[in-house]
N, C-alpha and C positions, 0 to 999 in steps of 0.2 A: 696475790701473785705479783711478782718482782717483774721487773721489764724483759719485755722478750730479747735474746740472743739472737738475732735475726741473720740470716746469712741472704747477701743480697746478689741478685743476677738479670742483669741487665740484657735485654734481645734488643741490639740494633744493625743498621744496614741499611742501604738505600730504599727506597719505597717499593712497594711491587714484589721482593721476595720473598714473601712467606713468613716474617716474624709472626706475624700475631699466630694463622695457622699453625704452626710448629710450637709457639707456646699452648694451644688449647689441648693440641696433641699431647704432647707431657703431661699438661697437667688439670687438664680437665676444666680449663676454665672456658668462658665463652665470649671471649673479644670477639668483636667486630673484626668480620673479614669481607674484599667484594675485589674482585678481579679487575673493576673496572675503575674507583676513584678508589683514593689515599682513606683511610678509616682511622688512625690513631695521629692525630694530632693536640695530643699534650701527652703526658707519662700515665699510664693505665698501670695498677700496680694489686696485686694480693700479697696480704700475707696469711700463712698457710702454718700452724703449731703441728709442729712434724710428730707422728706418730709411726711415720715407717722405720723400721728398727735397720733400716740399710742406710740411710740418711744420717751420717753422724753429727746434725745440727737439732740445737733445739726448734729452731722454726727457720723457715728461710722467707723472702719476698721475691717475686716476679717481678720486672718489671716491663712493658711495653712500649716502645719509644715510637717517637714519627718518625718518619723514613727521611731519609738524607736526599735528595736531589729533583725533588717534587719542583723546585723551582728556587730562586738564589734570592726570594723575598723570603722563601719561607723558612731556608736554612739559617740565616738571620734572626728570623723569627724564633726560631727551635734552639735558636742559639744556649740561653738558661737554663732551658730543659738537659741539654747535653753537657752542659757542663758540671751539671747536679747529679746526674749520673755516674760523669768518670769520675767526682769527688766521691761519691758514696757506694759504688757500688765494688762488693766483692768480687764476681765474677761476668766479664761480658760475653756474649754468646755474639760474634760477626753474623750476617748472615748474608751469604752472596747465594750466589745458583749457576746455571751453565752458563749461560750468555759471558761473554768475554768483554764484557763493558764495567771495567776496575777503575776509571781514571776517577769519578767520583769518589768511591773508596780512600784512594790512595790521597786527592787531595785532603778530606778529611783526616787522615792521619796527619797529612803533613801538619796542617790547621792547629790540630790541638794536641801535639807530640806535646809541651810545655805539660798538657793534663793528665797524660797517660801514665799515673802512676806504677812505677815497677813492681807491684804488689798484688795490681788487678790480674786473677787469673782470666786468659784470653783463651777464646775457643774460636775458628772458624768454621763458620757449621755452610757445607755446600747444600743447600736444597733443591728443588726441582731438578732432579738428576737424570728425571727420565726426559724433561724437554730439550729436543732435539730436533733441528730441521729437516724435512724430508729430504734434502739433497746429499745432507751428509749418512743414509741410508739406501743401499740398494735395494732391489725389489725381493724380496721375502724376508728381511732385514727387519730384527726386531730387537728393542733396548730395553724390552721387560719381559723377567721369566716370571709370569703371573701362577704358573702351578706354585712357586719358591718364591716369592714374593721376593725376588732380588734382581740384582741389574743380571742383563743378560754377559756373554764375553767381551760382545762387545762395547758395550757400554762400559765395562771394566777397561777396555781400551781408553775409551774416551775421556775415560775417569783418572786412571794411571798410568799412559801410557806415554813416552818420551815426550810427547806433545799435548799431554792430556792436560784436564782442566784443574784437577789439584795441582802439579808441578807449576804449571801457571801462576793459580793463588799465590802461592808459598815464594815463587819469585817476587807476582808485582805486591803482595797485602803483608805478608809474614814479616820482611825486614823494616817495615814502618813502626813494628811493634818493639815493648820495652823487652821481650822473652819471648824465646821458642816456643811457639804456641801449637794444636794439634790441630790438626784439617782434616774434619768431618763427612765424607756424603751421606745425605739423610733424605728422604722422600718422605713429609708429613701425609701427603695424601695416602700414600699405603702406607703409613707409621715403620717405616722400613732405616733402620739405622736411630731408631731415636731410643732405644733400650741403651746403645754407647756412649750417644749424648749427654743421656742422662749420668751415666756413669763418670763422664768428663766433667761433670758440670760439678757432683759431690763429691766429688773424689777428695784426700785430702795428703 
């Protein structure tokens, strides 16, 4: 057998949102996840000989990165891991969520625009889209319709709405990039939005 074709995609993002989760979700692997300390520090990676006939590669790789903002020894630290990435990977998958704390993000684009090849397909994928603080909810106020496994209206508010948290993204994260990239809501815990994901991610 000759070398694999490998189509490559990289999950990065600050620490704490949900990359590794949102890749087991896809794909059935079983990274280390824990709500509480940082779990991927160095590049966790599979590769996977594609047998799904929807998947127009012959094999593709995962990749799992450490989180960006864990602390400014560590980001130093993670420095060659991230750079090995935006040289090799095909596809990167952002990964932010609700919380409106982007300036991490953005510094790292600014950081390594010189790396961000115009080639790399960019995906930002919004996760935990059901977390929400209780004050931005009134009393019988709910951000998940669990009979429909989908955001409720309001959460679609939240989500797309003149002040909502995609137009946000797309302002502060989107023009840091080499291309207009698409911006995802996904909820790995109820695997809600990640049939699109996936379809963003092989598309060709």
């Amino acid at each position: 057998m000759g070398k694999l074709n490998d189509y490559k995609i990289a999950f990065m993002g600050q620490t704490g949102r949900g990359k590794s989760s949102i890749m087991n979700a896809l794909f059935d692997t079983k990274f280390e996840i824990d709500s509480v300390k940082e779990c991927t520090t160095w590049i966790n990676s599979s590769t996977f000989y594609n047998r799904d006939v929807t998947i127009p590669y012959e094999a593709y790789t995962i990749m799992d990165t450490p989180g960006i903002g864990a602390s400014t020894d560590k980001d130093e630290w993670y420095k060659p891991y991230y750079l090995h990435v935006l040289d090799t990977a095909d596809c990167i998958v952002w990964v932010t969520n609700m919380l409106r704390r982007d300036r991490l993000d953005q510094e790292f684009f600014v950081k390594y625009k010189e790396s961000l090849r115009p080639e790399i397909r960019f995906i930002i994928c919004v996760n935990q889209i059901d977390i929400l603080s209780p004050k931005d909810l009134s009393d019988g106020e709910h951000v998940w319709d669990f009979n429909n496994n989908r955001p409720t209206p309001i959460l679609e508010e939240f989500l797309y709405g003149k002040d909502g948290r995609i137009p946000l993204v797309k302002e502060k994260l989107a023009k840091y990039l080499p291309v207009d990239c698409p911006i995802i809501p996904v909820n790995g815990f109820y695997k809600y939005g990640l049939e699109e994901l996936k379809r963003l991610i092989f598309a060709q």
